[in-house]
N, C-alpha and C positions, 0 to 999 in steps of 0.2 A: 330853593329847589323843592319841588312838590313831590311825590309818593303819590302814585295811582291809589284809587281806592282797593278798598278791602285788604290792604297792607303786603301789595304784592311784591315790594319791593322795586318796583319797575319806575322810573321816571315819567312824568305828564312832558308831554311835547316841549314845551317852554321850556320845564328846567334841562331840558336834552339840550336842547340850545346856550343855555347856562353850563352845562356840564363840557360843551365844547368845547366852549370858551375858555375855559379852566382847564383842559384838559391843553391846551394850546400854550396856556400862558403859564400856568403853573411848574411844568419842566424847567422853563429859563429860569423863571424867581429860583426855583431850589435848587440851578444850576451856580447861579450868581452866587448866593449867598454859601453855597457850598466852599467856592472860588473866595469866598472874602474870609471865610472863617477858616481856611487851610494857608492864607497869608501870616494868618495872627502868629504862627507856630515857627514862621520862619527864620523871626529873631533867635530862637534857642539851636540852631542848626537842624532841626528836626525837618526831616522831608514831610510834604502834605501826607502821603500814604502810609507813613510811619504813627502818626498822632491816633491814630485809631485803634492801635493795634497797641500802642505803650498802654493807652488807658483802658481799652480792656485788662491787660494783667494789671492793670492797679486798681482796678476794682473786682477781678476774682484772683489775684494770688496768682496762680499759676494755672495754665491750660493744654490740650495737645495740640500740637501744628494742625489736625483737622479740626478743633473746635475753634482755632483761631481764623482759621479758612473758611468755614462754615458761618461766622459770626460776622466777616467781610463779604461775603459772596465771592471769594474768589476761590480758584484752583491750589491744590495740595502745592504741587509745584511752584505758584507766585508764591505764597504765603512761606513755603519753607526757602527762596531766594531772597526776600522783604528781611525776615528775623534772621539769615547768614548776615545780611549788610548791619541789621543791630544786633549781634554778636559782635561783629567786628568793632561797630565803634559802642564798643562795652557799655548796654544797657538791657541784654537780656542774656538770660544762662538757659543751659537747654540740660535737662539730666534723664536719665535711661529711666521710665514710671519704674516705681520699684514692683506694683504689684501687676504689671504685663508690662513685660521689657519689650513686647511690638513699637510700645508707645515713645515719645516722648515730650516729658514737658518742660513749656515754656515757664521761667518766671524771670520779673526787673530784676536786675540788678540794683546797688545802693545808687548808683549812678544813675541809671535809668529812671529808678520812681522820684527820684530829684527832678529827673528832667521831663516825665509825664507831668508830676504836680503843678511846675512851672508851666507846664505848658496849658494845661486847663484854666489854672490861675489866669495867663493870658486870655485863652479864647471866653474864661466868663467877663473878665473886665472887657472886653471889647462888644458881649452881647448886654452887658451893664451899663454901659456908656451908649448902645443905640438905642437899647427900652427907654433909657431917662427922655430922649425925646419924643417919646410916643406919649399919643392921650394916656389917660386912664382906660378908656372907651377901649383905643387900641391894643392895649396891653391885655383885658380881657378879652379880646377877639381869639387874641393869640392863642390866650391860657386854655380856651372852651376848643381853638380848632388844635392843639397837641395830641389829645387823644384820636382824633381821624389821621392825622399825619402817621403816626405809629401805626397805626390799622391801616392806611395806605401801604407802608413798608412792609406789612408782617412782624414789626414786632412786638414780642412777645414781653406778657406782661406780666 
């Protein structure tokens, strides 16, 4: 894809035509592969909309139900219905923040970051096991387009 001159950020005709096409087929790919990597978790009981939300507290400790909502794109409401269901099946503790009792925070339980680690452990061997069939070539395609993917998303780095 080309860049109009004088670095206007604006696409040359062609690559708009390229950008369509991507724009077309790219949704499904990262629908698919979304769908493939939300199966890997299912062996641990873990529901697909669950695995996202254990491994964030396992890799910040603890959060509030909006920075956890906030971090899904979903509403306060899902997000505090999502962590009732893992309260219930004991892998997250919810406590009053101590320093603004408005809040409260999320963190795993012993149970719980058992069954995030497990569960990432899963979804990497399973992206471990599709890289190995990719070129060399392929595999830096990948690595060079990670940082557009994240800047697709928004996120932050």
């Amino acid at each position: 894809m080309a860049l109009s001159p004088a670095g206007s950020g604006r696409l040359e005709p062609d690559a708009l035509d390229e950008a369509s096409e991507l724009a077309t087929k790219l949704p499904t790919v990262l629908t698919r592969l979304n769908r493939r990597l939300r199966q890997t978790s299912g062996p641990l009981g873990v529901p697909p909309g669950h695995y996202p939300v254990l491994v964030s507290l396992l890799d910040h400790a603890s959060a509030t139900v909006s920075q956890l909502a906030a971090a899904e794109h979903v509403r306060v409401p899902s997000m505090t219905a999502l962590l009732g269901q893992l309260e219930a099946d004991g892998l997250i503790q919810k406590e009053v923040d101590t320093s603004d009792r408005r809040f409260v925070r999320v963190s795993l339980t012993r149970q719980g970051t058992a069954v995030a680690r497990a569960a990432r452990q899963l979804r990497g061997a399973w992206f471990a096991h599709r890289l190995s069939h990719l070129s060399a070539r392929e595999v830096a395609a990948l690595q060079r387009a990670l940082p557009v993917l994240e800047h697709l998303i928004g996120v932050d780095r």
